[in-house]
LOSE-486787 format. One record per residue: x, y, z of N, C-alpha, C in turn; residue number from 1; residue in one letter. Coordinates in steps of 0.1 Angstrom, whole numbers, padded with zeros to 4 digits. Each point is the difference from the previous one (the first is absolute). Layout:
% residues N
 n.east n.north  n.up ca.east ca.north ca.up c.east c.north  c.up num residu
      X       Y     Z       X        Y     Z      X       Y     Z NUM      a
...
//
This chain:
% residues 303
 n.east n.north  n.up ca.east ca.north ca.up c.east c.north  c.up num residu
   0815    1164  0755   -0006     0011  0009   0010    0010  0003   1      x
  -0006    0012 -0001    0010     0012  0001  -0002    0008  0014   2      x
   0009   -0005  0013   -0002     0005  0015   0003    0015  0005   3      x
   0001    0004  0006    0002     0017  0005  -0003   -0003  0012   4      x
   0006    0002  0005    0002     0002  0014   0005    0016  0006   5      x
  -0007    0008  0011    0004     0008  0004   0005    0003  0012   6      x
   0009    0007  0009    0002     0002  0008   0014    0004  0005   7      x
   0004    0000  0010    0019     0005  0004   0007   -0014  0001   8      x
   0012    0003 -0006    0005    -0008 -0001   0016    0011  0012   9      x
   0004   -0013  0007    0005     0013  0010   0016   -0005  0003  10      x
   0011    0000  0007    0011    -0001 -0004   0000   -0011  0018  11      x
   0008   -0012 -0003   -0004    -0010  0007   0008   -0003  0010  12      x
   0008    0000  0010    0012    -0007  0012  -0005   -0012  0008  13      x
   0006   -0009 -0007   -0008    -0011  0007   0011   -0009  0008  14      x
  -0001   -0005  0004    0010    -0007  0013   0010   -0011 -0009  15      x
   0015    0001  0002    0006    -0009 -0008   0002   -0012  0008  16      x
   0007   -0008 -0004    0002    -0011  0004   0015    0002  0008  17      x
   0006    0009  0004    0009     0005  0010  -0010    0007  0007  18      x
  -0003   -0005  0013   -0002     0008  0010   0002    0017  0000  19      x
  -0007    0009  0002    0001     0011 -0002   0002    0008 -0014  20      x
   0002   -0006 -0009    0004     0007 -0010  -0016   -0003 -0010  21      x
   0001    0012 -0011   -0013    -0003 -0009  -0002    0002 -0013  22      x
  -0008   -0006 -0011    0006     0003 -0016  -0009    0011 -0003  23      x
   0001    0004 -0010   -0007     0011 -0002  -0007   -0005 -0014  24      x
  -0013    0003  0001   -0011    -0009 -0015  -0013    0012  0000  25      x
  -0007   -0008 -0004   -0012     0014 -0007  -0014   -0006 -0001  26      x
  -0010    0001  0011   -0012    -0010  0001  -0011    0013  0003  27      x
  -0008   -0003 -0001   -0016     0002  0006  -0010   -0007 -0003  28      x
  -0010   -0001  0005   -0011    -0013 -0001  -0003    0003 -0015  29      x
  -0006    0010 -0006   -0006    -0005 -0015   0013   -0003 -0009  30      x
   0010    0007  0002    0012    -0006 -0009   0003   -0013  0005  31      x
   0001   -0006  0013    0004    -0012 -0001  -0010   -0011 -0002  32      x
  -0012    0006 -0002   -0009    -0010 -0008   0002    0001 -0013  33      x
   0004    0009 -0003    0004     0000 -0017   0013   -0007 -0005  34      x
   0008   -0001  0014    0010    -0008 -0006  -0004   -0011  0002  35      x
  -0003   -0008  0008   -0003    -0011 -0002  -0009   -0004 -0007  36      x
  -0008    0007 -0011   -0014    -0001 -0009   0011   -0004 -0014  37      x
   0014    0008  0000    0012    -0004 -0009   0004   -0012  0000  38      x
   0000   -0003  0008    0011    -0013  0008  -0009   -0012 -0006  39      x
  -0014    0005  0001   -0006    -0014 -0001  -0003    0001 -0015  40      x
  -0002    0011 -0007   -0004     0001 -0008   0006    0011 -0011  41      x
   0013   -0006 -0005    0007     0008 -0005  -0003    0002 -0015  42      x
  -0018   -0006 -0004   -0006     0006 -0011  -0007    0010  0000  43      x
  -0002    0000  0009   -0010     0015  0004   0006    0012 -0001  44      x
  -0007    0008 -0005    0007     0017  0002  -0007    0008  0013  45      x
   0012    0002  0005   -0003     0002  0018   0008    0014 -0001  46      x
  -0012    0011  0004    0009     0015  0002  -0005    0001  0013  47      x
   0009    0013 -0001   -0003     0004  0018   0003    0017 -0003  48      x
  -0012    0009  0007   -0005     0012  0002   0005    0002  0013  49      x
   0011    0012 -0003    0002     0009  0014   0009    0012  0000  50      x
   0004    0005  0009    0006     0016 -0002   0015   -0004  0003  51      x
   0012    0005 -0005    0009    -0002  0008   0009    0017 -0002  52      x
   0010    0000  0007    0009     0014  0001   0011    0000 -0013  53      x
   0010    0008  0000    0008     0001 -0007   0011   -0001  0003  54      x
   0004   -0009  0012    0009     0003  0007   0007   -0019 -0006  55      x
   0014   -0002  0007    0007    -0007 -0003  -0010   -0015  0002  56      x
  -0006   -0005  0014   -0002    -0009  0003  -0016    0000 -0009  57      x
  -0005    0005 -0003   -0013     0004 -0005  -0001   -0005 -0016  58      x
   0014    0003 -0005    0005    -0006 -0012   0001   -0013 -0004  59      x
   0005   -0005  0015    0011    -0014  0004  -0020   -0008  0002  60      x
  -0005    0005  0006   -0018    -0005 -0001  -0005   -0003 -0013  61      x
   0003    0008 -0010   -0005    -0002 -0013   0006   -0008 -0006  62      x
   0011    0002  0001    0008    -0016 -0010   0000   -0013  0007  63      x
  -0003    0002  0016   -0001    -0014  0007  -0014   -0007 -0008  64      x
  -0011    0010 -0001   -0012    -0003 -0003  -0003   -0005 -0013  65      x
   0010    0004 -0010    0002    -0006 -0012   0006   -0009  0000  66      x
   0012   -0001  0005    0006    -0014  0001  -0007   -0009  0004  67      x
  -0009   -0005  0008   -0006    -0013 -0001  -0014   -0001 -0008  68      x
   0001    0007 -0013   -0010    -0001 -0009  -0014    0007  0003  69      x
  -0001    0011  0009   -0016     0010  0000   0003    0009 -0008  70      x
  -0010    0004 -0004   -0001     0014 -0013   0003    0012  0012  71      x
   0006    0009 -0003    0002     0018  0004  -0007    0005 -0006  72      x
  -0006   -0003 -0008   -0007     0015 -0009  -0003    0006  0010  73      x
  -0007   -0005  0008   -0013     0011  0008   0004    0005  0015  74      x
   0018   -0003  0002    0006     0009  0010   0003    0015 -0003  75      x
  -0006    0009  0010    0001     0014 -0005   0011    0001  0010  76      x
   0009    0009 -0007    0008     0007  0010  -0004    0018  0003  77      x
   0003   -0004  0015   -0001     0015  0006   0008    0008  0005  78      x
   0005    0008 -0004    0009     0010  0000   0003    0003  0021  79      x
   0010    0001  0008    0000     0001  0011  -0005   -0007  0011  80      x
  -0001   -0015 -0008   -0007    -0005  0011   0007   -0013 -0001  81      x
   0001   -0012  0007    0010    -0017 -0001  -0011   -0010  0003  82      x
   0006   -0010  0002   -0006    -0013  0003  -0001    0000  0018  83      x
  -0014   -0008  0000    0003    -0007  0013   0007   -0005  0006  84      x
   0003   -0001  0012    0010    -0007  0012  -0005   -0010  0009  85      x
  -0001   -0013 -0003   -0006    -0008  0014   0015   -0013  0007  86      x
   0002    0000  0008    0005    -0013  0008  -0006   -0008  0008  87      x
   0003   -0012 -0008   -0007    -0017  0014   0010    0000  0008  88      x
  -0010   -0003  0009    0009    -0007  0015  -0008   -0010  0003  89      x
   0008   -0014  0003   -0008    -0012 -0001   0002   -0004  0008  90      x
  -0013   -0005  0010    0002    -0008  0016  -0012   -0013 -0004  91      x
   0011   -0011 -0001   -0009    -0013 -0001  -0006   -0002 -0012  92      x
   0005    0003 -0010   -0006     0002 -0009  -0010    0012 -0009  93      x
  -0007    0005  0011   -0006     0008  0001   0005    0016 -0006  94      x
  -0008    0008 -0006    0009     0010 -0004  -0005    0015  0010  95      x
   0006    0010  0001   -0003     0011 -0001   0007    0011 -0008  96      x
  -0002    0012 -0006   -0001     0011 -0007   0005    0015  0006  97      x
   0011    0000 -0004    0004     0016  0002  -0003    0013 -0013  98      x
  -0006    0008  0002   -0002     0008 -0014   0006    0013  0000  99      x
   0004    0006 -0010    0003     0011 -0007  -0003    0004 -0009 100      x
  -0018    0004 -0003    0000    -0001 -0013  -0008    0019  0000 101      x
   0005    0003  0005   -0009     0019 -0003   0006    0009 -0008 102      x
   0010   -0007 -0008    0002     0009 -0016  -0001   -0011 -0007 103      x
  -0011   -0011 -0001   -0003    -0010 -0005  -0004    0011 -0015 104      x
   0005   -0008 -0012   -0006     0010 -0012  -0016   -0008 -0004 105      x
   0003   -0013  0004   -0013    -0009 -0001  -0011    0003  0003 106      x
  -0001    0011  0014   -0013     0011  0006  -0005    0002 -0012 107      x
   0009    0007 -0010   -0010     0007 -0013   0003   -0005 -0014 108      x
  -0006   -0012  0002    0002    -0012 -0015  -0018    0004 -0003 109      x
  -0009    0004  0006   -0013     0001 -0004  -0002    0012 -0004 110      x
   0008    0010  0002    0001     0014 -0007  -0004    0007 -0012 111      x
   0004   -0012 -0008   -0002     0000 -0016  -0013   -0008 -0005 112      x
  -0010    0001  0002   -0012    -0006 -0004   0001   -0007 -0017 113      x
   0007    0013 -0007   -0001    -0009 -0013   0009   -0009  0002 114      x
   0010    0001  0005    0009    -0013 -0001  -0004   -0011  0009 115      x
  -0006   -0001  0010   -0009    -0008  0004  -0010   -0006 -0010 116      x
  -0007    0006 -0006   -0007    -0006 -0009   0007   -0004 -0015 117      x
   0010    0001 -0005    0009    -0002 -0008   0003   -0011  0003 118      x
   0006   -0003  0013    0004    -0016  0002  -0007   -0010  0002 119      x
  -0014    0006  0006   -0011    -0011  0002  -0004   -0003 -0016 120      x
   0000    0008 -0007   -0008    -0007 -0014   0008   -0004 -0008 121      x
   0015   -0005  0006    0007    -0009 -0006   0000   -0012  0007 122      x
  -0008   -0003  0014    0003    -0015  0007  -0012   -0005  0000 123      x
  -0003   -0014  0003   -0011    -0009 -0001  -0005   -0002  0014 124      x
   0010    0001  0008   -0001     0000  0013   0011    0013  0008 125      x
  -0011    0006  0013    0005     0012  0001   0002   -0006  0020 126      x
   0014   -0003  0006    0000    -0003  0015   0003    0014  0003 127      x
  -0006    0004  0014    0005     0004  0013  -0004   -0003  0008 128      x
   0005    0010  0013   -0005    -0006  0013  -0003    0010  0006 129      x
   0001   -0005  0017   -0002     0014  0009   0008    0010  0004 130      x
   0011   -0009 -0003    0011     0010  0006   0001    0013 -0016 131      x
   0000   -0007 -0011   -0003     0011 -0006  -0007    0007 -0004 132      x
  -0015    0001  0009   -0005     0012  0005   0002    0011  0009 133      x
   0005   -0010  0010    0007     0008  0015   0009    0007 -0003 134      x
   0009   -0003 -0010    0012     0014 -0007  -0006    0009 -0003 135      x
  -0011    0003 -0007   -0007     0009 -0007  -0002    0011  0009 136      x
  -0004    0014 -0006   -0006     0010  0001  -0011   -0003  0001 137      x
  -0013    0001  0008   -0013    -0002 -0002  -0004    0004 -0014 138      x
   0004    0014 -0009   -0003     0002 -0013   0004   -0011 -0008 139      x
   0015   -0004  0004    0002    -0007 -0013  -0005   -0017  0005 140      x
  -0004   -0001  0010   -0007    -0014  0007  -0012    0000 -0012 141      x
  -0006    0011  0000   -0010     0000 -0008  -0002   -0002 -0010 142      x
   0012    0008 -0009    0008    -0003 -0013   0001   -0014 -0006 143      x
   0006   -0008  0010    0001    -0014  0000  -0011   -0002 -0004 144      x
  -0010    0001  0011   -0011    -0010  0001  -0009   -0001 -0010 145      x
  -0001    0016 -0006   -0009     0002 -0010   0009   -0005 -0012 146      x
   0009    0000 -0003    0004    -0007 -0011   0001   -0016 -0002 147      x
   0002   -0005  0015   -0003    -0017  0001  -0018   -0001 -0007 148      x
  -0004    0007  0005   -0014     0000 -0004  -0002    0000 -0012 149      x
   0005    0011 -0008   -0001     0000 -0012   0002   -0011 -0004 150      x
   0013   -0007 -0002    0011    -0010 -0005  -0012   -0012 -0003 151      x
  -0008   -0001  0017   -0006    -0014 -0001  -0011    0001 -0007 152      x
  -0009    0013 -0002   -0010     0002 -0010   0005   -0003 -0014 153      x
   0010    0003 -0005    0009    -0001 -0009   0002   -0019 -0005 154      x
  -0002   -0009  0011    0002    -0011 -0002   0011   -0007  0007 155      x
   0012    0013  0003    0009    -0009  0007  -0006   -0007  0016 156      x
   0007   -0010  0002    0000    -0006  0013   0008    0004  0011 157      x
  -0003    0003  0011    0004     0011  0011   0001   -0011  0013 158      x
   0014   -0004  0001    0006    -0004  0011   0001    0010  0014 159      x
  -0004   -0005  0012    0004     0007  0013   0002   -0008  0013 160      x
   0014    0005  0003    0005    -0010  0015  -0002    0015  0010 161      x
  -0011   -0002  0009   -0001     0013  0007   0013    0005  0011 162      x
   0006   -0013  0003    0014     0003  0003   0002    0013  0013 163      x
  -0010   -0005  0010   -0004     0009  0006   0013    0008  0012 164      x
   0002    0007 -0001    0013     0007  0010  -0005    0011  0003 165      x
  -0004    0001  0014   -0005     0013  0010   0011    0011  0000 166      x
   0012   -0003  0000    0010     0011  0003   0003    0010 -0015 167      x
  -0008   -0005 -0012    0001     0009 -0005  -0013    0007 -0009 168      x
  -0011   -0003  0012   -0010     0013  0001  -0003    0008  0008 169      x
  -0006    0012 -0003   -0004     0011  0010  -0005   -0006  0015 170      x
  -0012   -0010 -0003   -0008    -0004  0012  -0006   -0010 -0008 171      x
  -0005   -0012  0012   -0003    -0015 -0008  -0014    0005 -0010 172      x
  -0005    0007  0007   -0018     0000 -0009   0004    0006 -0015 173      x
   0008    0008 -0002    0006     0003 -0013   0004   -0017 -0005 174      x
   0007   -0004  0008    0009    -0010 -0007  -0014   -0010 -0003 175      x
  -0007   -0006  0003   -0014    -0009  0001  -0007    0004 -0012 176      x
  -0002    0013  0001   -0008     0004 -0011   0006    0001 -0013 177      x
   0010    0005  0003    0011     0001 -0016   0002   -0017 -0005 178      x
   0002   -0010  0009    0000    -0010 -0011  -0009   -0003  0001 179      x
  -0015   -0002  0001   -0012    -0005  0000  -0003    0005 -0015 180      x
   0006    0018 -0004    0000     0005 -0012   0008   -0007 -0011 181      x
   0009   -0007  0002    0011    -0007 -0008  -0006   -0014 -0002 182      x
  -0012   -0003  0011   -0005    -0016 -0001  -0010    0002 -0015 183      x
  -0008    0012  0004   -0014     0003 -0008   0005    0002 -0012 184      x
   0016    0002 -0007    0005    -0004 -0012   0003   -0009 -0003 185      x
   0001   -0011  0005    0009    -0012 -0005  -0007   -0010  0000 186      x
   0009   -0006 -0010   -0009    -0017 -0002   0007   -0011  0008 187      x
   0012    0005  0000    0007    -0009  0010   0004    0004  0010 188      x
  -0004   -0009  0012    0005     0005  0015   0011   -0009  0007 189      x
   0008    0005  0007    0013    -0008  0005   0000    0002  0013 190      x
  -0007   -0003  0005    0004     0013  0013   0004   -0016  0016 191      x
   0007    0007  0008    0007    -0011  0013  -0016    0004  0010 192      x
  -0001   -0013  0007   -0005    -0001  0008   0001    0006  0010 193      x
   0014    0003  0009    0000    -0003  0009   0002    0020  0003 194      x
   0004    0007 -0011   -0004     0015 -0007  -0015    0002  0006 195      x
  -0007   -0005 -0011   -0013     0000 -0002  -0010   -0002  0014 196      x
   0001   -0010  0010   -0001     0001  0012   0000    0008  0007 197      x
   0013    0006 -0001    0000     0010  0012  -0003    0013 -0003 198      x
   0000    0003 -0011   -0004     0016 -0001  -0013    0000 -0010 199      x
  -0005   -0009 -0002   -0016    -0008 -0003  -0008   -0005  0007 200      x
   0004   -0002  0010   -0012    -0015  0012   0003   -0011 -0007 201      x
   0005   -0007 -0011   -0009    -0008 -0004   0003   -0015  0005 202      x
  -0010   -0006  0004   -0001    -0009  0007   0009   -0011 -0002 203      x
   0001   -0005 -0014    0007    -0013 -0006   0002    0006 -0017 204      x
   0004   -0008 -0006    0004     0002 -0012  -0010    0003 -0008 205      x
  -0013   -0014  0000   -0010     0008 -0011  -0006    0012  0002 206      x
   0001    0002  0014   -0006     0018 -0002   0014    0007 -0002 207      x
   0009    0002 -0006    0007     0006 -0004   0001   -0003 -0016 208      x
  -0003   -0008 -0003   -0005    -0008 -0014  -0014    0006 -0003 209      x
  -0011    0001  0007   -0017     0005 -0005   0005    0014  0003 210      x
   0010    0008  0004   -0002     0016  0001   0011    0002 -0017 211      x
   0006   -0005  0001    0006     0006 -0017  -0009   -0004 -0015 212      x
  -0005   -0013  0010   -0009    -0007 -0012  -0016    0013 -0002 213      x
  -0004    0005  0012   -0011     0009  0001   0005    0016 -0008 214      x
   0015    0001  0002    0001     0013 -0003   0000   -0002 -0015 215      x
   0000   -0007 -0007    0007    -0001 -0015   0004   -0011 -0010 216      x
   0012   -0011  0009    0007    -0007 -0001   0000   -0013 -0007 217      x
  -0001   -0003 -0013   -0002    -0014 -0001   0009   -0011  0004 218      x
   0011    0003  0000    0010    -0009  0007   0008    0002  0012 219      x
  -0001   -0004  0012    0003     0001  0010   0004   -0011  0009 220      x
   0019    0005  0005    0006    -0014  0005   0005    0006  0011 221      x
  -0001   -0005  0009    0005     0011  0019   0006   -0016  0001 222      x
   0012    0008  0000    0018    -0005  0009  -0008   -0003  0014 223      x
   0008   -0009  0008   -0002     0003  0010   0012   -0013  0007 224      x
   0013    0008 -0001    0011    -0006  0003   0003   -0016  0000 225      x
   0004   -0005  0013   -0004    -0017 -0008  -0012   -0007  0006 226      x
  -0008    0010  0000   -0016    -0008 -0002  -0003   -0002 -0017 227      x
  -0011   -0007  0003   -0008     0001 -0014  -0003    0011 -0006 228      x
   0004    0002 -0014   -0006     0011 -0013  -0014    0003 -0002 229      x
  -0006    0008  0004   -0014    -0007 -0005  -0002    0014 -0009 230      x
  -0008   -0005 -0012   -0006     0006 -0013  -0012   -0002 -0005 231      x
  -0005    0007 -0007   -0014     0002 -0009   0007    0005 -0012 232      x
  -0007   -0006 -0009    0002     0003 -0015  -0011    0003 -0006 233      x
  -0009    0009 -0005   -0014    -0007 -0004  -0007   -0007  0009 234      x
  -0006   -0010 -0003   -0007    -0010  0007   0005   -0010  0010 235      x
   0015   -0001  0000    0003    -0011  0003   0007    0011  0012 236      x
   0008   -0011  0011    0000     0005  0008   0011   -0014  0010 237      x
   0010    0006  0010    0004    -0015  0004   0015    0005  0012 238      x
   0003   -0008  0005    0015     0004  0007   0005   -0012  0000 239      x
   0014    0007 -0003    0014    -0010 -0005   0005   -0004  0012 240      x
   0009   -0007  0005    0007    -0003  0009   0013    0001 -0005 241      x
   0010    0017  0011    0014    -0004 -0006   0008   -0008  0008 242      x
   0009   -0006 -0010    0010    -0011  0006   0011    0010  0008 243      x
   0001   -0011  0011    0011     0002  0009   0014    0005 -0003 244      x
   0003    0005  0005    0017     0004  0001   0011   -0007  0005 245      x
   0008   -0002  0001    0007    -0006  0017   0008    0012  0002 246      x
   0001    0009 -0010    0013     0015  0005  -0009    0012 -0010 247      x
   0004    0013  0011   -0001     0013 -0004   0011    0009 -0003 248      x
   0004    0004 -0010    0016     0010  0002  -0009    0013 -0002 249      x
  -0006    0003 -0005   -0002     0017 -0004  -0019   -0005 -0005 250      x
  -0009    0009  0005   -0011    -0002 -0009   0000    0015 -0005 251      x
   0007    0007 -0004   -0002     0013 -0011  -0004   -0012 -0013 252      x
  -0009    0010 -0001   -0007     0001 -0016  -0005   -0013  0002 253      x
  -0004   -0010  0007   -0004    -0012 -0004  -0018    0003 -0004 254      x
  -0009    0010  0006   -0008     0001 -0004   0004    0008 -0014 255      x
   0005    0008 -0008    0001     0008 -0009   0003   -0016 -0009 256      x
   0010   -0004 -0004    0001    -0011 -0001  -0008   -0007 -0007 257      x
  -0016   -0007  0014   -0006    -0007 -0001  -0007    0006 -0009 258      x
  -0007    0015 -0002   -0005     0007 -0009   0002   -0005 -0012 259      x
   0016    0001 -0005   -0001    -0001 -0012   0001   -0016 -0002 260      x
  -0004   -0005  0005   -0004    -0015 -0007  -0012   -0003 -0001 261      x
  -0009    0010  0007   -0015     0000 -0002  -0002    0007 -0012 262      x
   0006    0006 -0002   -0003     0012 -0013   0000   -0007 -0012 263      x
   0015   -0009  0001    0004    -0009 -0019  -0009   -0010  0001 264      x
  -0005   -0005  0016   -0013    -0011 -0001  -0012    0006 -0011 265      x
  -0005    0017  0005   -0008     0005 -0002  -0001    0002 -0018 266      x
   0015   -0002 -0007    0003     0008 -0010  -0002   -0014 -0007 267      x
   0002   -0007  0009   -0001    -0019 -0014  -0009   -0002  0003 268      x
  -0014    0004  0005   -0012    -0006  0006   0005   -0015  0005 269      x
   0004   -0001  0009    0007    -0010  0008  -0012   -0001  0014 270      x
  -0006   -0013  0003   -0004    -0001  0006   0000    0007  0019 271      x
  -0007    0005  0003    0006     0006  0015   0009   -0005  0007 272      x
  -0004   -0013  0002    0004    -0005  0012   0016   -0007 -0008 273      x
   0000    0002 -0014    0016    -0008  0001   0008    0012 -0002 274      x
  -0008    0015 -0003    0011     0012  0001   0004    0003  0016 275      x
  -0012   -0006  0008    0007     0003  0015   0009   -0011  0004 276      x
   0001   -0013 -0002    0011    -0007  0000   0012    0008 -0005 277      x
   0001    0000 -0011    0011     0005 -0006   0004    0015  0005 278      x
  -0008    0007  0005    0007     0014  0012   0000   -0005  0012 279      x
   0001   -0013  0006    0000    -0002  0013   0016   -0005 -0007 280      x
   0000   -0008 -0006    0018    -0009 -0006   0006    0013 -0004 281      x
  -0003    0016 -0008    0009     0008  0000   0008    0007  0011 282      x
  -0014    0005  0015    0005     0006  0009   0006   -0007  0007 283      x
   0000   -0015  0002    0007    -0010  0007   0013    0005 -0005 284      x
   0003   -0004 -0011    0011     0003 -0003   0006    0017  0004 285      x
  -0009    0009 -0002    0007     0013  0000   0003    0001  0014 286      x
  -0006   -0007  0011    0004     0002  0015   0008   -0005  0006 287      x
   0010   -0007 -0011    0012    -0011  0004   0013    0009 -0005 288      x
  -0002    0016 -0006    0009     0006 -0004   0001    0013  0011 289      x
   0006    0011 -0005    0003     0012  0010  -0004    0006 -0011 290      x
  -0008    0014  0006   -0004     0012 -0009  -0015   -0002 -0005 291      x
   0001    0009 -0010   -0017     0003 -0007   0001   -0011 -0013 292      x
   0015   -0004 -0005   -0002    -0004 -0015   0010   -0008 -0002 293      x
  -0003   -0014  0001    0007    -0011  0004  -0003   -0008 -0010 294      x
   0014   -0004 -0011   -0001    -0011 -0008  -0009   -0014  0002 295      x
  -0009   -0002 -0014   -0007    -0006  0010   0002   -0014 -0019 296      x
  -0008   -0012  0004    0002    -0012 -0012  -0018   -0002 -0004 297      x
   0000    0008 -0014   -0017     0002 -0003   0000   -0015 -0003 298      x
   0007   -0014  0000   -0006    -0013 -0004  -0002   -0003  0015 299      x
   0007    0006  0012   -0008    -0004  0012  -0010    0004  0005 300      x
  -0007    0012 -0005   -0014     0004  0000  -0009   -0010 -0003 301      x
   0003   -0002 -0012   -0010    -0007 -0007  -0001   -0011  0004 302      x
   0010   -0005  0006   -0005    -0018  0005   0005   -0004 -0005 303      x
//
């Protein structure tokens, strides 16, 4: 199966293991589902769609991105513009996010419609999410969307983690409606509960499960931290129980993560419930590390 993934990939400071001090690495949610979509699955051809600058670090982004085995074809570079800036700061495990990203060149990775559609009718499977809506231009939001659209008429299968983040829309009712538009494309839905809740009503999990299942969705799995997974596939339908922890170091990316072990589930026709095992045993593991993109052992996934 041939992946694409789209979105910013942004320049990373994440807490070192000396007190105060921090390394410098290169994460965003659809790339770090794409790296670990590598990790697990280093037969797959896994690219990743996005804008970057011309500047030094912007460079230092594109060979990091090749070095752990994703395609660049379909990074455009944009003349005057760099990569994103984010820093973790971690209390308890827990993370929060500092940003810098308003000469993000990633804003205008949807710019180029043919090239949007150039990369989609090279992949089998086409991920984004919300946040790479919320970068967008409303025009080029649109650009996206109509070309996701195309893609899946086309036959490809259209991955989406709504990945919901208020701070980087106009006003929530924009933000509600724009991914409800991202749902009504996709066959796969990813989306967190506990998101979904608060800026949805939704009561419990299956009504956050029957609203993506209603807009579109044939596959639909709502995270919902360490409660149970619950999903619909077609017909079938069920919630997983995830296993316990005894420790938290960092949960960056553990959902992005868990994504991509649903996806290589999705790509082996691998039964549901043992591809959510096997993304509960990846993010376990990814939440025992520091940062977005933490060596992880694919024979401990698997059991």
């Amino acid at each position: 199966m041939r992946v694409l993934a789209i979105g910013e990939c942004m320049a990373e400071l994440a807490p070192a293991e000396v007190p105060g001090n921090y390394r410098l690495g290169f994460a965003g949610d659809t790339f770090n589902t794409a790296w670990y979509l590598a990790r697990l699955r280093p037969d797959m051809a896994v690219s990743f769609q996005t804008a970057i600058g011309t500047d030094a670090i912007s460079r230092q982004l594109r060979e990091a991105v090749a070095g752990c085995g994703i395609g660049t074809d379909h990074i455009r570079t944009v003349p005057d513009r760099t990569v994103g800036l984010y820093l973790i700061t971690l209390t308890d495990g827990e993370r929060s996010f500092s940003y810098w990203r308003d000469h993000s060149a990633a804003r205008l990775l949807a710019d180029d419609a043919a090239a949007l559609a150039r990369a989609m009718e090279e992949a089998d499977l086409v991920y984004f999410s919300g946040i790479t809506l919320a970068i967008l231009a409303p025009a080029a939001r649109k650009t996206l969307l109509d070309a996701l659209r195309t893609a899946r008429a086309a036959g490809k299968r259209i991955a989406f983690d709504p990945n919901l983040r208020p701070r980087l829309w106009s006003d929530m009712g924009e933000m509600t409606e724009t991914i409800m538009q991202g749902a009504a494309i996709c066959d796969i839905a990813l989306p967190s509960f506990e998101d979904e809740a608060r800026w949805f009503d939704d009561a419990d999990p299956e009504a956050t499960a029957d609203r993506y299942t209603a807009a579109g969705a044939e596959t639909v799995v709502v995270k919902n931290g360490s409660d149970p997974v619950h999903y619909r596939q077609g017909d079938a339908q069920g919630a997983y129980p995830v296993p316990p922890l005894s420790s938290v170091i960092d949960t960056t990316a553990a959902g992005d993560s868990f994504n991509a072990a649903i996806l290589a589930g999705i790509a082996d026709d691998s039964p549901m419930e043992a591809s959510i095992a096997r993304a509960c045993r990846l993010a376990g593991q990814v939440v025992q590390g520091r940062g977005a993109l933490v060596p992880v052992d694919p024979a401990r996934v698997d059991g």
